[in-house]
Biopython code that builds the backbone (N, CA, C, O; Angstrom):
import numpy as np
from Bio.PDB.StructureBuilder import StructureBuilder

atoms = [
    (1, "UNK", "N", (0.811, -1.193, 0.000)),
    (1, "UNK", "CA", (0.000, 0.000, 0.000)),
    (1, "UNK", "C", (0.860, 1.265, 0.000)),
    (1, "UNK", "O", (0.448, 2.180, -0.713)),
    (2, "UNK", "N", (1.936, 1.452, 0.655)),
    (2, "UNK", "CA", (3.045, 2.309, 0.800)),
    (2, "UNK", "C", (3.409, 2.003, -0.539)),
    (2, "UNK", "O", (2.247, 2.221, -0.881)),
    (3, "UNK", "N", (3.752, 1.813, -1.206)),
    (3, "UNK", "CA", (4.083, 1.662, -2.846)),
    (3, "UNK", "C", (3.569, 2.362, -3.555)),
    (3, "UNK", "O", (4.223, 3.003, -4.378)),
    (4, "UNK", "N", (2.458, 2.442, -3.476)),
    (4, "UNK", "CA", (0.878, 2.869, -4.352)),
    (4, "UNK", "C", (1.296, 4.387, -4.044)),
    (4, "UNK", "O", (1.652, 5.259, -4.836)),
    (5, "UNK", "N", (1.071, 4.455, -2.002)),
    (5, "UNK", "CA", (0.732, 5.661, -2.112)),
    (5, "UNK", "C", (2.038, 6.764, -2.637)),
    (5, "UNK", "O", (1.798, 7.899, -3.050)),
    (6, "UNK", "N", (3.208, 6.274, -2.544)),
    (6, "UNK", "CA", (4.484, 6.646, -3.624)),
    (6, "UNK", "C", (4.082, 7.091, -4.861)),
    (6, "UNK", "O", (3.850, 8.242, -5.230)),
    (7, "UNK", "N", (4.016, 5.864, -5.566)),
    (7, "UNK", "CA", (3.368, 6.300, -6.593)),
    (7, "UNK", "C", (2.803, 7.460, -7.164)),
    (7, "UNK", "O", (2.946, 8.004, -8.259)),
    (8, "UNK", "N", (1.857, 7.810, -5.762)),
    (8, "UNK", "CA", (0.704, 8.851, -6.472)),
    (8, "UNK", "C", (1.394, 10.230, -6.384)),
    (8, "UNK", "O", (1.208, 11.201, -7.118)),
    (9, "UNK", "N", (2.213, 10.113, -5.355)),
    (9, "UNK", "CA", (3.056, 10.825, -4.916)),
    (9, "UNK", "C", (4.172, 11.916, -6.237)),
    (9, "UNK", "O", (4.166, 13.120, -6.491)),
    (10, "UNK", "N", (4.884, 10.904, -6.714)),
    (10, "UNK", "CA", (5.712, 10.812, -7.582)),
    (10, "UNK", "C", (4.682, 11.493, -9.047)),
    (10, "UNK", "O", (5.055, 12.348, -9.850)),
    (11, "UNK", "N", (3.820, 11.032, -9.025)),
    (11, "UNK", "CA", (3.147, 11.570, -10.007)),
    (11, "UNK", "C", (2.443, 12.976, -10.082)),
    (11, "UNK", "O", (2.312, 13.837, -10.952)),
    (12, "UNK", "N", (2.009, 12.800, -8.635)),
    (12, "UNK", "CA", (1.631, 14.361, -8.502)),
    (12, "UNK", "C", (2.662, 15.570, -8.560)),
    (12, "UNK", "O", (2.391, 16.716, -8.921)),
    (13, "UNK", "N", (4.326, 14.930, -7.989)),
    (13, "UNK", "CA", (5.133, 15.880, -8.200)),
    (13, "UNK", "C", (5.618, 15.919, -9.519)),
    (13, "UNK", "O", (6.097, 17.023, -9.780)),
    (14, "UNK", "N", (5.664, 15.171, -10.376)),
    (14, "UNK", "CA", (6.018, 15.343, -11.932)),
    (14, "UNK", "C", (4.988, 16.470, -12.033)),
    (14, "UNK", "O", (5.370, 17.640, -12.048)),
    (15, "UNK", "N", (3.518, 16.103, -12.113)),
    (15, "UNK", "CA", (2.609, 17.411, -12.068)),
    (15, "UNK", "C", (2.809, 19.111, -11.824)),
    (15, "UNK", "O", (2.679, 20.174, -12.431)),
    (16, "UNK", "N", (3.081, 18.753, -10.942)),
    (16, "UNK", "CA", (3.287, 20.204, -9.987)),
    (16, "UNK", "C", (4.629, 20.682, -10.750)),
    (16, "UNK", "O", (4.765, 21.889, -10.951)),
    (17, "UNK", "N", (5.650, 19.752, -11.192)),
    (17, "UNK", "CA", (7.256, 20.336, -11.217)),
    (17, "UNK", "C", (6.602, 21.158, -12.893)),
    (17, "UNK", "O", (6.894, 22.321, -13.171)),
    (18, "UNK", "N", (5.824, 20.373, -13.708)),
    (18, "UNK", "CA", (5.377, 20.263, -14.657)),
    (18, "UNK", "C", (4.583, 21.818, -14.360)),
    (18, "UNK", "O", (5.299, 22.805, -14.529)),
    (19, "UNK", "N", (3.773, 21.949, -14.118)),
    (19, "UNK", "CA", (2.602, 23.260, -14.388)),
    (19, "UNK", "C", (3.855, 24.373, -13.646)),
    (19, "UNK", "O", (3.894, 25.525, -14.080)),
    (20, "UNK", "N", (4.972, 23.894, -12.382)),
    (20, "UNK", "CA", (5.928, 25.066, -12.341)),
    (20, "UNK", "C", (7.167, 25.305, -13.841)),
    (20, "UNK", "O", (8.294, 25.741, -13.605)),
    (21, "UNK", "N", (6.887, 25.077, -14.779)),
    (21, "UNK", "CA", (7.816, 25.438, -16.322)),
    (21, "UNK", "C", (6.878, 26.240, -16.867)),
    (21, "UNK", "O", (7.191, 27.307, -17.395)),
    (22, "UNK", "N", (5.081, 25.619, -16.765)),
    (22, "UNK", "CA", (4.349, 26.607, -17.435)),
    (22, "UNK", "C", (4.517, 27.680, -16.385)),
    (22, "UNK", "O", (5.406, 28.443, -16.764)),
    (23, "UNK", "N", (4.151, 27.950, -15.527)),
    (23, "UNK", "CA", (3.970, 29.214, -14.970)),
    (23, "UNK", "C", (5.203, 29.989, -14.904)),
    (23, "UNK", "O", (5.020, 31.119, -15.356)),
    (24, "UNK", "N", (6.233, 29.812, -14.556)),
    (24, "UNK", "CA", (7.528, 30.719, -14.802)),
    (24, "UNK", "C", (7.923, 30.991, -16.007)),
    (24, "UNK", "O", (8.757, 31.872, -16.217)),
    (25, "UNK", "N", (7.184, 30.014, -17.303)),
    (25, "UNK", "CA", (7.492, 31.022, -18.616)),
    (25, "UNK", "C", (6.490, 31.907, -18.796)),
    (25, "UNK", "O", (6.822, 32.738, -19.642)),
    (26, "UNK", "N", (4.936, 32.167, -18.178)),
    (26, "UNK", "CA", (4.374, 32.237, -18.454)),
    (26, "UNK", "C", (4.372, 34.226, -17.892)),
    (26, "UNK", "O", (3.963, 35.303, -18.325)),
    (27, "UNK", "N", (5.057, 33.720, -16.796)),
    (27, "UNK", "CA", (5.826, 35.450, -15.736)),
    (27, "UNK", "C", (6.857, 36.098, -16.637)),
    (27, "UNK", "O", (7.461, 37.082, -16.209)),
    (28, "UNK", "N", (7.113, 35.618, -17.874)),
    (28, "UNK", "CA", (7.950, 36.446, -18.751)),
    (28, "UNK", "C", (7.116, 37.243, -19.703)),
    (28, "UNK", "O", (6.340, 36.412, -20.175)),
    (29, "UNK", "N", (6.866, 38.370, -20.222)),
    (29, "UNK", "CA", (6.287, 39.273, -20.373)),
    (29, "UNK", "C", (7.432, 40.123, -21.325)),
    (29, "UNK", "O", (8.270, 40.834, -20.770)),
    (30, "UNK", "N", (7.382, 39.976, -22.828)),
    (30, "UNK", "CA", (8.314, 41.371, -23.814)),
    (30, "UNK", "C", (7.484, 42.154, -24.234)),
    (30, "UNK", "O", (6.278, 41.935, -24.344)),
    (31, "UNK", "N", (8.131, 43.255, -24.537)),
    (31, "UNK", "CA", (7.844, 44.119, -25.317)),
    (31, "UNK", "C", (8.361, 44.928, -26.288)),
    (31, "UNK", "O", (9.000, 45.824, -25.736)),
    (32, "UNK", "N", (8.379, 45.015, -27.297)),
    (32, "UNK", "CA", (9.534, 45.701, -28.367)),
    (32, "UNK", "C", (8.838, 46.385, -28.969)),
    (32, "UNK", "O", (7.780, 46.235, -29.580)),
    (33, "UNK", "N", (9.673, 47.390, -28.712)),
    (33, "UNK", "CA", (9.960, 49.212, -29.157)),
    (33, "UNK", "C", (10.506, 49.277, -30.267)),
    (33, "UNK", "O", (11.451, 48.500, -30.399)),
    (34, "UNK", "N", (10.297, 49.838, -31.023)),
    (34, "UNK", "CA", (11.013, 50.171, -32.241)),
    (34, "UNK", "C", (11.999, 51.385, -32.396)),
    (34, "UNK", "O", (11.948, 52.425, -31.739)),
    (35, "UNK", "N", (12.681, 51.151, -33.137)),
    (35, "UNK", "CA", (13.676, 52.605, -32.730)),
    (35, "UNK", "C", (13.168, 53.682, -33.886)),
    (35, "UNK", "O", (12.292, 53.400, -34.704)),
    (36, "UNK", "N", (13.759, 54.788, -33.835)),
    (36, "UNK", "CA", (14.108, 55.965, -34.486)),
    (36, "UNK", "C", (15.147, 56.468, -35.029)),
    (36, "UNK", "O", (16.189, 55.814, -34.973)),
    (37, "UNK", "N", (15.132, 57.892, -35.764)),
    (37, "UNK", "CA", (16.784, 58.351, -35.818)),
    (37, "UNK", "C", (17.342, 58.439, -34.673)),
    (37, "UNK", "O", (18.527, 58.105, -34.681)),
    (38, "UNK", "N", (16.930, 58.762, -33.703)),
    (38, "UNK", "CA", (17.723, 58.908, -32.814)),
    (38, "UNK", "C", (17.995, 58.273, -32.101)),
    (38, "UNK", "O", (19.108, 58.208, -31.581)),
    (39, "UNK", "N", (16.623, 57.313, -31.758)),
    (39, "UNK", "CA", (17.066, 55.879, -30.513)),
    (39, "UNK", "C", (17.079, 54.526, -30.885)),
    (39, "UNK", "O", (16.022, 54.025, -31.270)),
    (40, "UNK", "N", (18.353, 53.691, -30.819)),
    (40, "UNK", "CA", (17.976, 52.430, -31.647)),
    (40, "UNK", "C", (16.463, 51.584, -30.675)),
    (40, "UNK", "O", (16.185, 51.888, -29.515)),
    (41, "UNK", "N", (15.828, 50.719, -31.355)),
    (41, "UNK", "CA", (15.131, 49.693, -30.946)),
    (41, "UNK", "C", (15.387, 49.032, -29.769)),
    (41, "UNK", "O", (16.372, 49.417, -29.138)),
    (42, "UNK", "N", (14.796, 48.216, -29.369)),
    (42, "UNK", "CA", (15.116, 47.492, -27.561)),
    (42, "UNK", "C", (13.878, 46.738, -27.620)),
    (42, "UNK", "O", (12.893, 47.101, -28.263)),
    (43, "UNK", "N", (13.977, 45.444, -26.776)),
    (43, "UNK", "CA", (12.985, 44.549, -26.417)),
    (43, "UNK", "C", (13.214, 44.974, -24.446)),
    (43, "UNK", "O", (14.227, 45.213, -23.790)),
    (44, "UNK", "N", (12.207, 44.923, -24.186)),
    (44, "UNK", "CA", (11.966, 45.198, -22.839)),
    (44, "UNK", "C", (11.343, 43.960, -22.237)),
    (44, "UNK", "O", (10.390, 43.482, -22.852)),
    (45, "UNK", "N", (11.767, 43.331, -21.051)),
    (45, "UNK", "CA", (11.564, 42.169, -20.412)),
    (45, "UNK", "C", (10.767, 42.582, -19.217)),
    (45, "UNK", "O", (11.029, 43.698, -18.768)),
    (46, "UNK", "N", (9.740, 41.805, -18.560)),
    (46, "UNK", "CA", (8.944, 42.286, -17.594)),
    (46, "UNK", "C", (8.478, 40.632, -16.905)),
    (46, "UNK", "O", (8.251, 39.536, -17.419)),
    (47, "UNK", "N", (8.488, 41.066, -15.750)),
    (47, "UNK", "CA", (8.312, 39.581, -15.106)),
    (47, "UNK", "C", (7.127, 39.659, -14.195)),
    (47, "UNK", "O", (7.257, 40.529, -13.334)),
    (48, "UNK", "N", (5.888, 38.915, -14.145)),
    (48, "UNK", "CA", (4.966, 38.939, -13.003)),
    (48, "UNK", "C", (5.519, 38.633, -12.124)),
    (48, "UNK", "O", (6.512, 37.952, -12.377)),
    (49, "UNK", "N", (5.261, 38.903, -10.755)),
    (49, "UNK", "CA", (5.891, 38.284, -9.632)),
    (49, "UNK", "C", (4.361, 36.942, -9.103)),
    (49, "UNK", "O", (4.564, 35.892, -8.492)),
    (50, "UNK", "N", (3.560, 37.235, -9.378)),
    (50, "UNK", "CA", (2.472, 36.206, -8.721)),
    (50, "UNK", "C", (2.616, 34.862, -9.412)),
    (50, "UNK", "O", (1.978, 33.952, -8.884)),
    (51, "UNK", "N", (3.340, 34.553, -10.505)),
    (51, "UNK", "CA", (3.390, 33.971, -11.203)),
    (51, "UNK", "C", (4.556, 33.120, -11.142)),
    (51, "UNK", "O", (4.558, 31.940, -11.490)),
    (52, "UNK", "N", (5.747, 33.887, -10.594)),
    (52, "UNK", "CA", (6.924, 33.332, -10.235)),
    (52, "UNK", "C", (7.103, 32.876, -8.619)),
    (52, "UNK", "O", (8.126, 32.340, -8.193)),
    (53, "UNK", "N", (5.783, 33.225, -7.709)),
    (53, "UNK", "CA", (5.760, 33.067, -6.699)),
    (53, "UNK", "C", (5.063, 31.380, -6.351)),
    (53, "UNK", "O", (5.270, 30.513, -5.502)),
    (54, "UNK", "N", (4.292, 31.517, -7.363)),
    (54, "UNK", "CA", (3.579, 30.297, -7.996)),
    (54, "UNK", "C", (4.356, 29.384, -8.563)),
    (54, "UNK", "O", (3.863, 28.330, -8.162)),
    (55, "UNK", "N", (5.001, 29.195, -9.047)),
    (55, "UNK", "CA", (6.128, 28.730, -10.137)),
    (55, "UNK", "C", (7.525, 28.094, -8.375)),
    (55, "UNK", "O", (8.014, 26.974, -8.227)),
    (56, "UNK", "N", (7.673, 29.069, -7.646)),
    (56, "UNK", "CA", (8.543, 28.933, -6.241)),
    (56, "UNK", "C", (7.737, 27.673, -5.650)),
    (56, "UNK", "O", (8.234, 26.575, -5.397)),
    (57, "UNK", "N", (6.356, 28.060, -5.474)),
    (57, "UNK", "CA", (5.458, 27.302, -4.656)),
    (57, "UNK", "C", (5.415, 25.787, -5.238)),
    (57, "UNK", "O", (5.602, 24.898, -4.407)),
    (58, "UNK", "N", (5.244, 25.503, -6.247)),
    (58, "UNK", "CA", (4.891, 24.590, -6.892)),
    (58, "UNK", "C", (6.048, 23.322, -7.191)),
    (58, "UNK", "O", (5.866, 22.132, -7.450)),
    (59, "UNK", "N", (7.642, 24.344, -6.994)),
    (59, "UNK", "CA", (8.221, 23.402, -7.032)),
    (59, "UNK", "C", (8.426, 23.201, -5.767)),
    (59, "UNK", "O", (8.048, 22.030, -5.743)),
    (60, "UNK", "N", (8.747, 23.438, -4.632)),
    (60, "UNK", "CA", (8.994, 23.898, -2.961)),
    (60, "UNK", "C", (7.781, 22.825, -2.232)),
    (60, "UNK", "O", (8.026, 22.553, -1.057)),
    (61, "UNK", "N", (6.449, 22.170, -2.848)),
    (61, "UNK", "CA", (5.786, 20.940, -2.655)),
    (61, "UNK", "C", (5.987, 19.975, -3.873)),
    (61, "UNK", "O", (5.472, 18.865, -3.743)),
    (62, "UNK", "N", (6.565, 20.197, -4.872)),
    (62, "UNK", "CA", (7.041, 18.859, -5.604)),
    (62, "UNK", "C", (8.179, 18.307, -4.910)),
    (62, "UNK", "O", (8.207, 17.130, -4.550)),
    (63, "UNK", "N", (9.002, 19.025, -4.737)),
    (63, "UNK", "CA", (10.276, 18.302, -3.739)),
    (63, "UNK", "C", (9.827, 17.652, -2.712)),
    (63, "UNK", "O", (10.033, 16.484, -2.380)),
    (64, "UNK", "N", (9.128, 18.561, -2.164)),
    (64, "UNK", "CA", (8.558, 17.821, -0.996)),
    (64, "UNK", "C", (7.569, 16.259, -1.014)),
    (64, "UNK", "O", (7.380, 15.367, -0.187)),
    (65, "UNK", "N", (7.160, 16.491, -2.243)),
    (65, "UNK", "CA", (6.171, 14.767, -2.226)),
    (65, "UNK", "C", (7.532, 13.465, -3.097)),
    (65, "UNK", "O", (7.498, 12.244, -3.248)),
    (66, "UNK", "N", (8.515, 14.472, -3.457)),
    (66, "UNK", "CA", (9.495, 13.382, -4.121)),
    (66, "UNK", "C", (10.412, 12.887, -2.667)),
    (66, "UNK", "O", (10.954, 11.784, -2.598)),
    (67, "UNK", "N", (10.453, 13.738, -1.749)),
    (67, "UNK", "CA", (11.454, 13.160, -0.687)),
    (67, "UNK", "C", (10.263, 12.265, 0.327)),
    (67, "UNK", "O", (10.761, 11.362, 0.999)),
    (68, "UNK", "N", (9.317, 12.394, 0.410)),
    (68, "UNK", "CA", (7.876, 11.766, 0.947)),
    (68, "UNK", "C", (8.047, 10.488, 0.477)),
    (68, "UNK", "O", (8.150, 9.544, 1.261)),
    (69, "UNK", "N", (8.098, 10.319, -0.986)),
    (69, "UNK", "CA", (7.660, 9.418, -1.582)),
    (69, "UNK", "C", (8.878, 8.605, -1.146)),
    (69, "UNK", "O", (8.525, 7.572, -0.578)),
    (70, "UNK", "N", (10.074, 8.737, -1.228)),
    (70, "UNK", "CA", (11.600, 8.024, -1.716)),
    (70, "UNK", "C", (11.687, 7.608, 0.329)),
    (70, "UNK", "O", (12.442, 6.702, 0.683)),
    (71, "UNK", "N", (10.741, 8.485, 1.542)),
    (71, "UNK", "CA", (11.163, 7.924, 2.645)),
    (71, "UNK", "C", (10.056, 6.811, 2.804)),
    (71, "UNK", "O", (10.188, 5.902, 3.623)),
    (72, "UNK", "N", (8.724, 6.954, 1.804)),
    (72, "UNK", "CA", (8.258, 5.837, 1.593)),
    (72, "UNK", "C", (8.242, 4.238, 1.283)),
    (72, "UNK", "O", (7.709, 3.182, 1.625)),
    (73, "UNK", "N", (9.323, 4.874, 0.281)),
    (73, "UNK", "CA", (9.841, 3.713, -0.491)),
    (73, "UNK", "C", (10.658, 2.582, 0.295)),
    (73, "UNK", "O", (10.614, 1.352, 0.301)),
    (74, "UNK", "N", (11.458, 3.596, 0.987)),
    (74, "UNK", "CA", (12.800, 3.011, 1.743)),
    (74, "UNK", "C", (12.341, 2.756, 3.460)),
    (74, "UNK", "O", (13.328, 2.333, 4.061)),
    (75, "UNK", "N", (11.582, 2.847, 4.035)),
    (75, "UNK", "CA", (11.335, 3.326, 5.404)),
    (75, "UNK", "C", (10.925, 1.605, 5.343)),
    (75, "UNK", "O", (10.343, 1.372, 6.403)),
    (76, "UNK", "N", (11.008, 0.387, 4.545)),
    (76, "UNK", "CA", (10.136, -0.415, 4.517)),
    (76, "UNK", "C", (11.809, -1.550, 5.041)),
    (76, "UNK", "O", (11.982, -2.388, 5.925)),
    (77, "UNK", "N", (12.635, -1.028, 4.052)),
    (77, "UNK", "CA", (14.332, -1.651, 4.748)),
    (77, "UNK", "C", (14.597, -1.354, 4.841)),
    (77, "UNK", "O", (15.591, -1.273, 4.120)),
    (78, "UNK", "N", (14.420, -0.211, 6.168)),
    (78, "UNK", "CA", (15.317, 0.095, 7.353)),
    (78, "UNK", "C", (14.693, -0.121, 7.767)),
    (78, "UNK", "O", (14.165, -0.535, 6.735)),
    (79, "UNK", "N", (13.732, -0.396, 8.739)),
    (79, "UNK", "CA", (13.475, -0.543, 10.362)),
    (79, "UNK", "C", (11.726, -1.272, 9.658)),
    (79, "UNK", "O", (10.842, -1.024, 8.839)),
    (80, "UNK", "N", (12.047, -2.058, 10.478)),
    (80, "UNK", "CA", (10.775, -2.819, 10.439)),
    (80, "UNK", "C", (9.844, -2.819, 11.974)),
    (80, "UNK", "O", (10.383, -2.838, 13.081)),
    (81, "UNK", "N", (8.363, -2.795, 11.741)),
    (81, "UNK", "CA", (7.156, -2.243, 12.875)),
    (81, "UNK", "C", (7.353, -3.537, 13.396)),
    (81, "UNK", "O", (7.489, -4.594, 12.780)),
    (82, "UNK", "N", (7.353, -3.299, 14.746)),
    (82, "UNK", "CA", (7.209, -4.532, 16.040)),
    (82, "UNK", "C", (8.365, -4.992, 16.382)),
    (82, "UNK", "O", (8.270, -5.989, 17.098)),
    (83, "UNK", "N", (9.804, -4.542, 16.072)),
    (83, "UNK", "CA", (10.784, -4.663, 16.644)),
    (83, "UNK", "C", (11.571, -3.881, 17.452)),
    (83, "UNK", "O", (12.081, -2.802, 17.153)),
    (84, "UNK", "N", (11.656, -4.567, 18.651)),
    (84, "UNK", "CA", (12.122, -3.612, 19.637)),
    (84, "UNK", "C", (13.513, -3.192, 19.668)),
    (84, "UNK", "O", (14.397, -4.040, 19.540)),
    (85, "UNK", "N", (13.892, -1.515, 19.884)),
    (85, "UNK", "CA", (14.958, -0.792, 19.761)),
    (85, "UNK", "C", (16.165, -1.692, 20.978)),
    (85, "UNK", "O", (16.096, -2.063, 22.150)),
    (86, "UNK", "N", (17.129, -1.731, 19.959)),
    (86, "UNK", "CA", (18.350, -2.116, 21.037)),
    (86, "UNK", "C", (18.880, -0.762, 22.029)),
    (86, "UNK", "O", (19.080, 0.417, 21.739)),
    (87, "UNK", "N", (18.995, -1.480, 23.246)),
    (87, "UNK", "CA", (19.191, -0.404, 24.124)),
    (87, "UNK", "C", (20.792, -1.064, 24.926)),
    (87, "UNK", "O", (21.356, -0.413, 25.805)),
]
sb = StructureBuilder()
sb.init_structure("model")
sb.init_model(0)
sb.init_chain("A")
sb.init_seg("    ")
for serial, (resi, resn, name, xyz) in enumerate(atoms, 1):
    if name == "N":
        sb.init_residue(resn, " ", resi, " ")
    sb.init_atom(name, np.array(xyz, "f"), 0.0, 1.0, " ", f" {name:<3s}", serial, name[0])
structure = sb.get_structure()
């Protein structure tokens, strides 16, 4: 059952790592100016911040369900339930 719930785990953080690429390209924002005689042309870069805060968030709980998942995985050989601690 610990397997499974890995699993879902692992998948939801591909998810999340996944919609954080859309949203941090999505906080990039150009704009291009054209120039004149007098001023050459320029592309101007502009970044949402709600978007990149989102994009922070999203990966900051994908990590988190990938290290969940991997103490899931492993928590099964190392220490096994009903054996008593050597003292």
């Amino acid at each position: 059952m610990k397997r499974w719930i890995a699993l879902f785990e692992l998948g939801f953080a591909a998810l999340f790592l996944a919609c954080a690429v859309v949203s941090w390209r999505a906080a990039r924002r150009t704009a291009e100016f054209a120039g004149t005689e007098e001023h050459p042309g320029f592309v101007a870069v502009r970044y949402v911040p709600p978007l990149l805060v989102l994009a922070c968030a999203l990966v900051t709980v994908g990590g988190l369900l990938v290290i969940d998942a991997a103490a899931r995985i492993y928590a099964g050989s190392v220490a096994r339930r009903g054996v008593e601690p050597m003292i």
